[in-house]
N, C-alpha and C positions, 0 to 999 in steps of 0.2 A: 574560475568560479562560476560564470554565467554557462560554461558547457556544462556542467555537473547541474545546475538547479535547470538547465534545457534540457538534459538526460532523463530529466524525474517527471516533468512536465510532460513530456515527447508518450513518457509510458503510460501516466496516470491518465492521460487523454485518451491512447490507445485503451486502457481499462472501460475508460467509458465507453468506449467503441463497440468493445466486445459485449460487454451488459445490452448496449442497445439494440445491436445484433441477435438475439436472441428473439425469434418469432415471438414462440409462447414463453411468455412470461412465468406459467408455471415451472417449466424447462431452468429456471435460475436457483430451483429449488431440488434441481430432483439428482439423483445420481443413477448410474448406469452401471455395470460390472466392470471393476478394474481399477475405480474411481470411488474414492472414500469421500471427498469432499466436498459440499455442494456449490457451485462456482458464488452462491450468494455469502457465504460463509467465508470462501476465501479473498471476496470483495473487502467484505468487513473486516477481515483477518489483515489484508494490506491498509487499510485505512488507521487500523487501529495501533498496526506496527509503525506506520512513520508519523503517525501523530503521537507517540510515546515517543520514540527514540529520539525523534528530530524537533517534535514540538512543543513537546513538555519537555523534553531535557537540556534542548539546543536553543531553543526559542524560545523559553520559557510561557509555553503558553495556558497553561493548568491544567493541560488535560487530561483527566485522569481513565486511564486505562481499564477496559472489562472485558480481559483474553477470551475467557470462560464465555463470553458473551459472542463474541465474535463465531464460536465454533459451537454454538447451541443455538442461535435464533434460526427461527423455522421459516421466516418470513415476513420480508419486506419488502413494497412494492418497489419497481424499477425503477420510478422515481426520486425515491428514499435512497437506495443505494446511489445512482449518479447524485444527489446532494453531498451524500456522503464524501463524494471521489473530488465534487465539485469543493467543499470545504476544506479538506485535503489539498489540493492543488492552491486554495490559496494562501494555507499554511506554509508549505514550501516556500510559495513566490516572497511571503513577508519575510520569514527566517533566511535566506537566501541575500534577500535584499539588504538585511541587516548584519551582513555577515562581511568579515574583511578577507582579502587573501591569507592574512597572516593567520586566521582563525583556525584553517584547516591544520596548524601543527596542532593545538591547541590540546593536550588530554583530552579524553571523555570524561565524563564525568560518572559514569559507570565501569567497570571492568566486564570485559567482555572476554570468554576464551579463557576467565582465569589471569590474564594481566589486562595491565593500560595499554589501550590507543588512542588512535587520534580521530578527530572530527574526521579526517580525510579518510582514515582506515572506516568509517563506521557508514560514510556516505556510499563508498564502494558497496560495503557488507550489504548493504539495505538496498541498493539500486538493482545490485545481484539478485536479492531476495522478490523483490516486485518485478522481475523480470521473467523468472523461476513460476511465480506463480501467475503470474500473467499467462504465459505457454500453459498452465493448466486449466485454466479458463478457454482460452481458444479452443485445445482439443478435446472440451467436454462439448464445446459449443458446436463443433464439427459433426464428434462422435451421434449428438443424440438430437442435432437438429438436420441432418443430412440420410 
């Protein structure tokens, strides 16, 4: 269990990494040919998937989800987004904390794919997903600040 909540940690740190990385600041907002998304959109787009799926669903922590939101804001500073990551992170660490080994058989409490899974199928799904788009944030980061 503690590898799986140091797996999400390990990456969402690295998330902040990359945002910081980012000379200009405007660069978090902007997109380049090839690239649909702007790395601040798909900050909030991570943030906003594992505070739904693990935080309000797993942890019950209220929080109520604005997809639309995530892949429309035009801008926010870089300190705004690392709060973001930084809040996130300690979603994880309490839901995590509060969680047993035996939890991971546990159903979801949503269907995913059309049937049930498990807390353990859903942690993979989503660590996959912040990993996926993490690599997309690096090579914009590459792309258009090099």
């Amino acid at each position: 269990m503690n590898s799986i909540k140091n797996l999400y940690l390990t990456q969402l740190t690295q998330l902040k990494n990359e945002i910081e990385l980012y000379k200009e600041e405007a660069n978090i907002w902007n997109i380049t040919e090839g690239i649909s998304n702007k790395p601040g959109n798909i900050c909030l787009h991570i943030c906003g998937n594992l505070n739904y799926f693990i935080g309000a669903e797993i942890g019950k922590t209220g929080f109520v989800r604005d997809r639309e939101k995530e892949f429309n804001e035009t801008y926010l500073s870089k300190n705004d987004l690392l709060k973001g990551v930084d809040d996130t992170i300690a979603m994880i660490q309490h839901t995590f904390d509060n969680l047993k080994n035996e939890d991971f058989e546990k159903i979801y409490p949503l269907e995913k794919f059309g049937k049930n899974v498990t807390y353990a199928f859903i942690f993979a799904r989503l660590v996959s997903h912040l990993s996926y788009h993490l690599g997309q944030i690096n090579y914009h980061r590459r792309i258009i600040e090099n």
